[in-house]
N, C-alpha and C positions, 0 to 999 in steps of 0.2 A: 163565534169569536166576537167578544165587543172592538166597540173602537178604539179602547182604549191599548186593550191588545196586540191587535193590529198594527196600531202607532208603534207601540213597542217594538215588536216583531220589525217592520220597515225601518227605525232610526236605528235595530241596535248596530253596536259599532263593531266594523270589520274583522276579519279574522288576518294573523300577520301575514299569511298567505297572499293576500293584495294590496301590501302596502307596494312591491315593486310595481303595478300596474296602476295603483292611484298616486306615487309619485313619476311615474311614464305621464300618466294626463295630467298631471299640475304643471311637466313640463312645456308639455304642448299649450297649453293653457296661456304659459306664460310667454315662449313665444308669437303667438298668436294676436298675444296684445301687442306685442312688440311689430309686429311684421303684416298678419293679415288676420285682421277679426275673423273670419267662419272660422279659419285653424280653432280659435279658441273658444266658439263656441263647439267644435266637435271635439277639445277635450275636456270642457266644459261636460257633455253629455256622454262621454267615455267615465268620467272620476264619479259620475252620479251612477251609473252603469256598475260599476264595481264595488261601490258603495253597499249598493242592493245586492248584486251577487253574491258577495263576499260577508257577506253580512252574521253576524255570530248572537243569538241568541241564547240568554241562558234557561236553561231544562231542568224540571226536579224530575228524579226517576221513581218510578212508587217505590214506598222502603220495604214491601213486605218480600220473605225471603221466597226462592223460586221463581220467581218473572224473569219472562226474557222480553226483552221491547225492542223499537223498531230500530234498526242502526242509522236510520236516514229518513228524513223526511220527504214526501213524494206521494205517487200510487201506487195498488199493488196490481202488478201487470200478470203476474205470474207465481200461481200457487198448487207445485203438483209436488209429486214425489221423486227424487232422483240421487246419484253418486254425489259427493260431493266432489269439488275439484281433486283428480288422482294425486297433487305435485300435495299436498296435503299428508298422504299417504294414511286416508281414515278408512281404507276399504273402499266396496264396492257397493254394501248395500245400499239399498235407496233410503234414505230419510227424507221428512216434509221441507220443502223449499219453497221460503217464501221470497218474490223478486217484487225489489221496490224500482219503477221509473222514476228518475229525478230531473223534472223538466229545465229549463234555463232561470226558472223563478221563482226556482224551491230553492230552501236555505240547502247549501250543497256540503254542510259539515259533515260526517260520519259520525258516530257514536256508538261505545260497546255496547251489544245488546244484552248481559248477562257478564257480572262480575265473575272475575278466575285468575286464571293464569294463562299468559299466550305461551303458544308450545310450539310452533311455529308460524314464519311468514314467508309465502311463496308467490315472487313475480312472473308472472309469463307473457311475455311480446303475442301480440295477435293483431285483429284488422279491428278498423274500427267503423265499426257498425251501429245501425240507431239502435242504441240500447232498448229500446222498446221490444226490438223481435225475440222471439222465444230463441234463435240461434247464438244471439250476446252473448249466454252466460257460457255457451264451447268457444266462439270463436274470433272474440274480442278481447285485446288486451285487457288485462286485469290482475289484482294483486290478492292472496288469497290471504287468511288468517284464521288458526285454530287457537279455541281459546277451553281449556280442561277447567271446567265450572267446581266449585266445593263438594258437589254431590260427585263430582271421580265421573260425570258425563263432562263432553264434547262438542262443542257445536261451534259452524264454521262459516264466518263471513267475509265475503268476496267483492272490492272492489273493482267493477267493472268500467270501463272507457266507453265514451260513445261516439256519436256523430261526428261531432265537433270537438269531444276532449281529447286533449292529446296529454294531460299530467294530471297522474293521478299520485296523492301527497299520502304517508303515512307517517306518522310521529312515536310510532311504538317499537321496541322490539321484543326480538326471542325472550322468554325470561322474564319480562313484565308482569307485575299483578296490577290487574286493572280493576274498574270498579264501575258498575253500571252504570248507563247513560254519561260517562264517559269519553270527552272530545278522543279522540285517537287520528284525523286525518282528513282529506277531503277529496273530490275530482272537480278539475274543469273540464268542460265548460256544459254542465250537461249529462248523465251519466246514470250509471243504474248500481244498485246493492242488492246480493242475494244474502239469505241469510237459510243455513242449513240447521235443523234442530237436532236435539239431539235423537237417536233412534227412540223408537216408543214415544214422543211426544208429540203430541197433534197442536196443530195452529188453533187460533182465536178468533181468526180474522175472513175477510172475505174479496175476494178479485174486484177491484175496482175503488177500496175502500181507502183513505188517504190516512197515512202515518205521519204520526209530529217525531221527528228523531229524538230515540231520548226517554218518552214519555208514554207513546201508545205501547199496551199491552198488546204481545204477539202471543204468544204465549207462556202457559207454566207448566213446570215440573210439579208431579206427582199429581198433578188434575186428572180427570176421567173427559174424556170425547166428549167434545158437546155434538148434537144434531147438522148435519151440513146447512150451510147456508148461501142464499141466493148470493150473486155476485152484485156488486153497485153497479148503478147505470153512473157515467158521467166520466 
């Protein structure tokens, strides 16, 4: 990534989702001059805090038709085969799941991975666990979404809670037609995305390898298997 990228990526401007926490610290801010300066340099460093957090980048998605890309940008912690969430009600059988980690410093927006129609959206109360462990995607709160692609396939992504988040945002509903790389919602503070494909279709990708929400290719419909591959060190 150049630097000029980079700059981009850091200055862009928030998502509305923080505006209530960077008007909390312009208050504190402003008390603080009033009352006792550290107040205000610790909201000082709280509104730069959320600044960066909260932070909204714009994403071109590739236009060619079939790709599904990454819902969240992060690592990929976790890339096997399994049910997707039951509250979904897509069956039993395993399909590829790929789990992106979303650390405290990753832009934390969500994004559709493959344009359709959502068909349903299912919340379910759980613990909150560091989304990193392979156990997050059973038994961490999270909020599921199926979304029935043009081609009359299915594929299902899952926001998951972590460590530290306790609110996970979604801006879509039942009935939607969305459009790839597509904002749709977010988690604080921290948090993970699984993203289930649809049957018969293999990943792109490899365990440890880092997605730009949006933009990296996970995989596509109507490809052949490529060769497995190593996982990333880092």
């Amino acid at each position: 990534m150049s630097l000029l990228q980079s700059t981009r990526l850091v200055l862009a401007p928030p998502h509305r989702a923080g505006f209530p926490f960077l008007a909390g610290g312009l208050v504190v801010m402003l008390l603080g001059l009033l009352l006792w300066n550290p107040l205000a340099w610790l909201g000082a460093l709280f509104v730069l805090f959320c600044l960066y957090f909260f932070r909204d980048p714009e994403r071109v998605a590739p236009a060619r038709p079939g790709v599904i890309v990454a819902p969240a940008d992060g690592r990929i912690v976790v890339l096997d085969e399994a049910p997707p969430p039951a509250e979904l009600d897509l069956g039993n059988r395993p399909r590829w799941r790929v789990g992106i980690f979303l650390s405290v410093l990753d832009v934390h927006i969500n994004r559709i991975p493959a344009g359709g129609t959502i068909t349903r959206i299912a919340y379910r109360h759980g613990k909150f666990l560091d989304a990193s462990l392979d156990k997050a995607s059973e038994e961490n709160e999270r909020n599921a979404m199926a979304i029935r692609l043009p081609s009359g396939a299915v594929i299902a992504v899952v926001q998951i809670a972590g460590l530290i988040a306790r609110r996970i945002v979604c801006e879509v509903a039942e009935g939607d037609a969305v459009a790839t790389g597509a904002r749709y919602g977010l988690i604080r503070f921290g948090s993970r995305t699984d993203l289930y494909l649809p049957e018969g279709v293999e990943p792109l990708v490899a365990i440890g390898q880092r997605m730009v929400g949006g933009e990296t290719v996970i995989a596509e419909q109507g490809r052949g298997a490529e060769p497995d591959r190593a996982g990333m060190a880092g």
